[in-house]
C-alpha positions in Angstrom: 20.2 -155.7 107.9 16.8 -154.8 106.4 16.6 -151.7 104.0 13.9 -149.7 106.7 17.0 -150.3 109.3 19.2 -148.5 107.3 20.3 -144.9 109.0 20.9 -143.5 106.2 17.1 -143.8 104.6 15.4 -143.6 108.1 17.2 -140.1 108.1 16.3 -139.4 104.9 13.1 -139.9 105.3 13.0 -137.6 108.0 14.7 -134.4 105.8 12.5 -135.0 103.5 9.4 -134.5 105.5 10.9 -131.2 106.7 12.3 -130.0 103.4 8.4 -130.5 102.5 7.7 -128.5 105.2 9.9 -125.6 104.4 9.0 -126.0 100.9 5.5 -125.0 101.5 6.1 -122.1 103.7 8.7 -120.6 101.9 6.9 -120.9 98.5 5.3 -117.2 99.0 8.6 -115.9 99.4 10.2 -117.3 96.3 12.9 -118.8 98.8 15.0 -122.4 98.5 15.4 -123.9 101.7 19.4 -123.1 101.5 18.7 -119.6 100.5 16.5 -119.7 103.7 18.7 -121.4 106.3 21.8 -118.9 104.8 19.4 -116.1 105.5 18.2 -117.6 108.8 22.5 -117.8 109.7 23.1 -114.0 109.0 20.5 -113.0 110.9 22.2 -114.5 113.7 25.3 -113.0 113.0 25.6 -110.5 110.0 28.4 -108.9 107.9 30.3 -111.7 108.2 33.6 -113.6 105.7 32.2 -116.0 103.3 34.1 -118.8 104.8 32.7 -118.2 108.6 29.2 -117.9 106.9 30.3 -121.4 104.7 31.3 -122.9 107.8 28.4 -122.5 109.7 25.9 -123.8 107.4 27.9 -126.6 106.5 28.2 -125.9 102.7 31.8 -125.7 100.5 32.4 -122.1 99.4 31.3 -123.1 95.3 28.3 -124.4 96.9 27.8 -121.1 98.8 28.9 -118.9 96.1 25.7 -120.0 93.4 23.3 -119.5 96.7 24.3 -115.8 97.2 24.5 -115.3 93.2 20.7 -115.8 94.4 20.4 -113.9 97.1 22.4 -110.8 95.6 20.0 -110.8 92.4 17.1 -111.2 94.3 18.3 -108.0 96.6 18.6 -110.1 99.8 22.2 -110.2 100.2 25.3 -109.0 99.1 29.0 -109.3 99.3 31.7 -106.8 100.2 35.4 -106.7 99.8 36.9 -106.1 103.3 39.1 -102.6 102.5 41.9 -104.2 104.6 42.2 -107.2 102.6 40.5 -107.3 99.4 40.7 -111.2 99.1 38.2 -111.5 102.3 34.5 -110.7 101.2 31.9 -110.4 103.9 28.3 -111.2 103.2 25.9 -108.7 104.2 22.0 -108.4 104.6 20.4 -105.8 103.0 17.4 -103.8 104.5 14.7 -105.5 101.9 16.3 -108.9 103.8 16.1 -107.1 107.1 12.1 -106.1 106.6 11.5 -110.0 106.1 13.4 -111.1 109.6 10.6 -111.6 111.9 8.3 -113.7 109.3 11.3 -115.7 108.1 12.1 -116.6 112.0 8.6 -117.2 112.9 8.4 -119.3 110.0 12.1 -121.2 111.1 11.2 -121.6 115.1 7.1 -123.2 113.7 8.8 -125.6 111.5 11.4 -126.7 113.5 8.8 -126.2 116.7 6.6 -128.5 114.7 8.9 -131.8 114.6 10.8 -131.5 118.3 7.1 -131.2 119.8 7.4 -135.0 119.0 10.2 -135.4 121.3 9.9 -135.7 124.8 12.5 -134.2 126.9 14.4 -136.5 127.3 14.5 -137.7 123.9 15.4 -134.3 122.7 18.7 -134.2 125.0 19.3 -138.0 123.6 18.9 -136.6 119.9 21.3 -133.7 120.7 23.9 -136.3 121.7 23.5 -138.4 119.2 23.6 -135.6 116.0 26.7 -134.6 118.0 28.2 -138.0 117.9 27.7 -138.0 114.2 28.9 -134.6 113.4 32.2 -134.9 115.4 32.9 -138.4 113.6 34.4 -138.8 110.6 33.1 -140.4 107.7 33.0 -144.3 107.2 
């Protein structure tokens, strides 16, 4: 197998043209793309346990924890004990996150707009299937 036929570069190569992408539209914001895509998951849903909020952006927990240091310090986010059981901690948006929703979205839809456009129908359901494939397999 040549090295340009390996997955695992071709899909690099790939990321890294849309972590470019997010770079330079997140730059006025002072945002790093995980600090974005975290933000762009509460806003989908909000107030929510660290591990639901870990689970669906695909990060481990220490991972997640130096992100929100992040967000909390930069007034974004922040994290509250649940009074029932003080070992769960939500994560919450705060209203100086809240202000930024609709440019932070319009920024999230272009971007990712910007590389399915490439795709016809067709080869957007086939991409779906196959990202599927991959996620539901195990690793090796």
């Amino acid at each position: 197998m040549l090295f340009r036929e390996c997955l695992c570069f071709a899909l690099g190569k790939v990321t890294r043209q849309m972590a470019r992408a997010y770079r330079e539209r997140l730059e006025p914001y002072g945002l790093t793309q995980p600090q974005f895509f975290l933000l762009i998951a509460l806003y989908e849903e909000d107030d929510i346990p660290i591990s639901r909020l870990a689970e669906a952006v695909a990060l481990d927990k220490s991972t997640l924890t130096g992100i929100l240091d992040r967000l909390e310090r930069d007034g974004l986010a922040e994290r509250v004990p649940t009074p029932e059981d003080r070992r769960v901690v939500h994560v919450r948006l705060t209203p100086k996150a809240r202000a930024l929703e609709g440019e932070l979205r319009r920024i999230y839809e272009e971007t990712n707009r910007a590389f399915l456009v490439r795709l016809t129908d067709e080869e957007r359901r086939v991409l779906d299937r196959v990202v599927a494939k991959f996620e539901e397999t195990p690793h090796g």
